[in-house]
C-alpha positions in Angstrom: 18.7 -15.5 8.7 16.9 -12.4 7.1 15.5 -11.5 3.6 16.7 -8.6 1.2 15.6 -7.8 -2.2 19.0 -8.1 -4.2 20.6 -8.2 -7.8 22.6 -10.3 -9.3 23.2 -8.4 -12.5 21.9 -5.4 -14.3 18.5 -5.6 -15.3 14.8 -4.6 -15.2 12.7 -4.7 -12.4 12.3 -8.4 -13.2 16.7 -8.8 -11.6 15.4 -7.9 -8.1 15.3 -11.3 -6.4 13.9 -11.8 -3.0 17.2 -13.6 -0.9 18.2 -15.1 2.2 20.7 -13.7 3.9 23.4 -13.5 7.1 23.4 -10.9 9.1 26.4 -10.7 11.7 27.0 -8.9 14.8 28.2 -5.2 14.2 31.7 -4.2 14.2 33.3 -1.0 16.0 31.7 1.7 14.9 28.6 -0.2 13.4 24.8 -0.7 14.3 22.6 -3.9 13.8 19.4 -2.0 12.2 16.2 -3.8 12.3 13.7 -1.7 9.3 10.5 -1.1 9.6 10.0 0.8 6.5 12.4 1.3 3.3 12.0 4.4 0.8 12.2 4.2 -2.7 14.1 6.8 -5.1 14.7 6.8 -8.7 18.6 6.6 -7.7 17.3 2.7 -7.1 16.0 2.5 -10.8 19.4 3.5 -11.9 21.4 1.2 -9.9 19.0 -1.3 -10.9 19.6 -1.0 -14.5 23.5 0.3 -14.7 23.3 3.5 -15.0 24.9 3.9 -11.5 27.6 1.4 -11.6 27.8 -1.1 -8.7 31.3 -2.3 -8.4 30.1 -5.8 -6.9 27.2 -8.2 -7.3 24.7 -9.8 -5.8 23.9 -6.2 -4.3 21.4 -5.1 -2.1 19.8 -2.3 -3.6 17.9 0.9 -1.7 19.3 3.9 -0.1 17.1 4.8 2.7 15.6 3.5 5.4 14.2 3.7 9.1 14.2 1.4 12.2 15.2 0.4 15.7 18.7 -0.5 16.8 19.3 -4.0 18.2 22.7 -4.0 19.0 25.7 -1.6 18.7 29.4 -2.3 18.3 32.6 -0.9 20.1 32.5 3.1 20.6 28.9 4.1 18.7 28.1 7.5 20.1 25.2 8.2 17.8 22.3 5.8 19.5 21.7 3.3 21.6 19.9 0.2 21.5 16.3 0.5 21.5 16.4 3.9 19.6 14.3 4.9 16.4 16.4 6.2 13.2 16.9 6.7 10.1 19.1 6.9 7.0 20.2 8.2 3.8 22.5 7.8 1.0 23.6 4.3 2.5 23.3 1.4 -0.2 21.5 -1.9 0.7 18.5 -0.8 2.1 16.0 -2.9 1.0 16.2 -5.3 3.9 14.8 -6.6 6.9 18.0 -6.2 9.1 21.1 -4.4 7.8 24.6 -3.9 9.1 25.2 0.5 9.0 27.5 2.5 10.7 26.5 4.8 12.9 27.7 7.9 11.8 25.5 7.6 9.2 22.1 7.4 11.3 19.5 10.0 12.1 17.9 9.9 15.8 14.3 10.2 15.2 12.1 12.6 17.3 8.9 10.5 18.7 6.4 12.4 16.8 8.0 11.5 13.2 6.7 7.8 12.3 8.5 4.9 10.8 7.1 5.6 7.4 7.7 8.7 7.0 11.2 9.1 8.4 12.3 6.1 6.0 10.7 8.3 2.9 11.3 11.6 4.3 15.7 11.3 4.7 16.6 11.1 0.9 14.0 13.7 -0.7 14.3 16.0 2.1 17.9 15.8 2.2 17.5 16.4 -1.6 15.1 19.3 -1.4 17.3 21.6 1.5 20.4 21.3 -0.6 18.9 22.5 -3.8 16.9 25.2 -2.0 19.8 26.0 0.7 23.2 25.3 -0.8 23.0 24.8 -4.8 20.8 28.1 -5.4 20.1 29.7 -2.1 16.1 30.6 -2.7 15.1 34.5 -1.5 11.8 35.9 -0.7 10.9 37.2 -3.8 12.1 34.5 -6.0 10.6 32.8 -8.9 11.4 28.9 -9.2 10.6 26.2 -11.7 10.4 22.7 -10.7 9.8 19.9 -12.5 8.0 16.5 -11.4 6.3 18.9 -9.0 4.1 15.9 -7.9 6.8 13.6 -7.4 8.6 13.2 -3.8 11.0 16.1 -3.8 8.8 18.1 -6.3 6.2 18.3 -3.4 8.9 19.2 -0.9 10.5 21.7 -3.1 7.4 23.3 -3.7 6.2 23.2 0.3 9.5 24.5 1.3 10.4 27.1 -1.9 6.8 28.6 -0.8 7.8 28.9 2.5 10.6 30.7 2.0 8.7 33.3 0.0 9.4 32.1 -3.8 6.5 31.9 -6.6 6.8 28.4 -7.7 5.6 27.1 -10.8 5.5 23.6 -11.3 6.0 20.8 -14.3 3.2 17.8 -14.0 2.0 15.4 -16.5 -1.4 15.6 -15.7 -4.7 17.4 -14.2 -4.5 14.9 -10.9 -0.5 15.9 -10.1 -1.6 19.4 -11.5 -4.2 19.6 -8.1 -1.6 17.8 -5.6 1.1 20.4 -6.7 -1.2 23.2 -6.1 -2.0 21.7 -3.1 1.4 21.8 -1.8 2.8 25.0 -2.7 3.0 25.5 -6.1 1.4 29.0 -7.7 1.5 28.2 -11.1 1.3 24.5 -13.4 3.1 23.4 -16.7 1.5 20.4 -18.5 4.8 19.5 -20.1 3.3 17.1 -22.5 1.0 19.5 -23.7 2.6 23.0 -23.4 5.7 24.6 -24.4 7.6 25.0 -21.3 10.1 27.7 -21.6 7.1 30.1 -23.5 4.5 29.2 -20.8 7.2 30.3 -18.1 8.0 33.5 -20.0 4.3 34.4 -20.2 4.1 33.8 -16.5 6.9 36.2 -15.4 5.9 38.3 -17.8 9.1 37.3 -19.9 11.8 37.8 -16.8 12.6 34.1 -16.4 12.7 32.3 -13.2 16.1 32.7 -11.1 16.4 28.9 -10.8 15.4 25.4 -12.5 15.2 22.2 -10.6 15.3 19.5 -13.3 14.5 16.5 -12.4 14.1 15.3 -16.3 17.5 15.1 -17.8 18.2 14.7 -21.4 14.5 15.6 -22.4 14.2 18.8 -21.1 17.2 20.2 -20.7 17.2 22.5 -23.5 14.1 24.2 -22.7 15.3 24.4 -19.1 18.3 26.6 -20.2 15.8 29.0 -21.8 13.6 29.7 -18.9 16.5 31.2 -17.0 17.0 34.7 -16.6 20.6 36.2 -16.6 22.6 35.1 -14.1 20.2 31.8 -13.7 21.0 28.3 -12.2 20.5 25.5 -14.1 20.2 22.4 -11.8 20.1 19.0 -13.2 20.0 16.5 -10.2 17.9 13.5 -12.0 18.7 11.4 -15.2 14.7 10.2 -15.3 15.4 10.7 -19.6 18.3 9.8 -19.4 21.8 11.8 -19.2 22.2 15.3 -20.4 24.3 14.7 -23.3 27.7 17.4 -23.5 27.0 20.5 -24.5 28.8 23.5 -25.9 29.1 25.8 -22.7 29.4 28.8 -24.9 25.5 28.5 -25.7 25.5 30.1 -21.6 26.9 33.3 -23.0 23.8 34.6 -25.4 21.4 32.6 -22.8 22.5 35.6 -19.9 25.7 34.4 -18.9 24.0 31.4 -16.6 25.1 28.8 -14.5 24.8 25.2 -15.0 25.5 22.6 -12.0 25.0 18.8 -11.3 24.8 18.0 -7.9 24.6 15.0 -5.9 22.9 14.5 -2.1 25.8 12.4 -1.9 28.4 15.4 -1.3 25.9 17.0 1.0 25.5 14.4 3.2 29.6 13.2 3.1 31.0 14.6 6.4 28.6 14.1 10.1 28.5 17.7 10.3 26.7 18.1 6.8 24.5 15.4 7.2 23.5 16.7 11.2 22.6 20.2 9.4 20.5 19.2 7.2 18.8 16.6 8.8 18.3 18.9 11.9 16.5 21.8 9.2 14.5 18.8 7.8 13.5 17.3 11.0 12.3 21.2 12.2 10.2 21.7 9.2 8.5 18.5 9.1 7.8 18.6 12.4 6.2 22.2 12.3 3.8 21.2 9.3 5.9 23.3 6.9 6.7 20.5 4.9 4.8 17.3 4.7 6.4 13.9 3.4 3.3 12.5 1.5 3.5 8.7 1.4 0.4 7.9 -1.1 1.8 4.2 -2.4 3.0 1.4 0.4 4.1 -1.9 -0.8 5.6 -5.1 0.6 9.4 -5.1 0.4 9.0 -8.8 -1.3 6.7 -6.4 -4.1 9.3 -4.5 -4.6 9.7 -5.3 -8.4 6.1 -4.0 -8.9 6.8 -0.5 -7.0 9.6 -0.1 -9.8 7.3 -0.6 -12.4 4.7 1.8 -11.1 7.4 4.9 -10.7 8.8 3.4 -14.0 5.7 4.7 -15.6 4.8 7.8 -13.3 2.2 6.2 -11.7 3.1 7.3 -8.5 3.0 10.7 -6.5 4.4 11.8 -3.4 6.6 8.7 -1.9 6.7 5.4 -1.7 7.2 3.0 0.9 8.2 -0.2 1.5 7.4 -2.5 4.4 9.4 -5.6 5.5 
C-alpha cells in the first residue's frame, strides 16, 4: 500500500485528496518508480480544475517526477534497478510509488539531485523547445518573456542569454524584478503597472522583439501581438488567464505579416528520440551552470492542496517541489 494525492472530480485545490493505493508489479516494458521528489506545473492547475480534460476519475494528478527504480518488467532497456531518473509529461505523478514505462524515463547523472531533476524535466523540456524548435533564438536576438520569475521564465531567460539574445522580462513585482535580472534578463516589464507593448518599443528603440513567450493567455495576448516585429512569433504555451479566445487571423497582416503558434511539450517529448535530445541538451546545460533549476518553495506531497494555492496567487518563484 502507497499514498497519492488524487481527484475524484473537477475542482479547486480543496478536490485533491490524499489516498491509499495498490501498486503492482510492472508489466513488460514498465518500471516500478519509487519518488523522491514530485514537480509542480501549472498544467496540474488545469487538470485540476477541467480545463485539461481527464477522460477518467479518481486520477492521480502531476506530471513530473524523479526517483530510484525498484523493479523492472520484461525487456526495459532504459535502466536498471537501483538507478536514479526522472520524468516528464507522464500523468500521475504525485505519488510515492508509481507504475511508468520505461521509455519514458531520464537516467540521471550523479551530480544532478533528486529535487532538482524532478523540477528541472518539465520546465527545461519546456524552455529548449521554445528557444530550439518553436522560434530558433540567434545571437543577436531580442526576446520577451513573460512570468520571467516563474520556472521556465528563469530558464528561458538563463538559456536565451546564453545564446546571445537581449531578454526583457514580464514580472509582477520589484522582488521577481531582481530574481529575473539575476538570471539573465536585460530588461523588466512591471505588467501591472506599465504598458507592455510601448515599454518594449521604447526599449528596442521601436524594432520589436523577434519572439514572445507568453505564458499569460487571454490577458495579454493582444499586447503580445504588438510587440512583434515583422515576421515575429507569437508563442502562447500557457492558459494562466485563461484561453486565448479566436481571433481574426487577418489582424497578422497590418501587424507585419507575423506568426502565431500554440505549442505543447507534449509533441516534443512524443517519440524516445525527441525526448533523449532534449533531455541530453538540458542535462548538459544544467550541469555546466548555464542554466540553474531554482527550487525556492518545497512542500510535503500530503500539502499539496496548499502549494496550489500559493502558485494560484503568484506567490511562488522559481519551482516547486514536492516531497513524499
Amino acid at each position: 500500500m502507497t499514498h497519492a494525492i488524487r481527484i475524484h472530480q473537477p475542482g479547486g485545490p480543496e478536490a485533491l485528496s490524499w489516498d491509499s493505493i495498490e501498486v503492482g508489479d510492472p508489466g513488460p516494458g514498465q518500471v516500478r518508480l519509487r519518488q523522491t521528489a514530485c514537480g509542480l506545473n501549472y498544467i496540474d492547475i488545469y487538470m485540476r480544475d477541467g480545463l485539461y480534460p481527464i477522460a477518467e476519475y479518481p486520477a492521480v494528478l502531476g506530471m513530473e517526477a524523479a526517483g530510484v527504480v525498484e523493479a523492472i518488467g520484461e525487456g526495459v532497456t532504459e535502466v536498471a534497478v537501483g538507478d536514479r531518473a526522472a520524468y516528464a509529461m507522464v500523468p500521475g505523478g504525485y505519488a510515492e510509488t508509481r507504475l511508468i514505462d520505461s521509455h519514458r524515463l531520464i537516467k540521471l547523472p550523479d551530480n544532478i539531485d533528486d529535487k532538482t531533476a524532478a523540477t528541472m524535466m518539465l520546465k527545461g523540456l519546456t524552455a529548449h523547445y521554445l528557444l530550439f524548435r518553436t522560434y530558433e533564438v540567434k545571437a543577436g536576438d531580442t526576446i520577451l518573456v513573460y512570468a520571467a520569475a516563474g520556472g521556465v521564465g528563469l530558464m528561458l531567460c538563463q538559456w536565451g542569454k546564453h545564446l546571445g539574445a537581449t531578454v526583457i522580462g514580464c514580472v509582477g513585482s520589484k522582488e521577481k524584478a531582481e530574481l529575473a535580472r539575476a538570471n539573465g534578463c536585460d530588461h523588466v516589464i512591471f505588467y501591472r503597472d506599465e504598458d507592455i507593448a510601448e515599454r518594449v518599443k521604447e526599449i528596442t528603440n521601436g524594432e520589436g522583439v523577434a519572439v514572445v513567450y507568453d505564458a499569460i493567455g487571454q490577458q495579454t495576448f493582444e499586447a503580445s501581438l504588438n510587440c512583434l516585429k515583422p515576421f515575429g512569433t507569437m508563442v502562447t504555451y500557457g492558459n494562466i488567464t485563461g484561453k486565448v479566445e479566436p481571433f481574426d487571423v487577418s489582424k497578422l497582416a497590418p501587424l507585419g505579416s507575423l506568426y502565431v503558434t500554440r505549442p505543447t511539450l507534449g509533441t516534443h517529448v512524443a517519440t524516445r528520440e525527441l525526448l533523449v535530445e532534449g533531455a541530453e541538451r538540458l542535462i548538459d546545460v544544467v550541469q555546466k551552470g548555464i542554466v540553474t533549476n531554482q527550487v525556492n518553495q518545497e512542500y510535503a506531497l500530503k500539502d499539496t492542496a496548499q502549494a496550489h494555492r500559493d502558485i494560484e496567487a503568484r506567490k511562488t518563484t522559481g519551482s516547486t517541489v514536492l516531497i513524499p
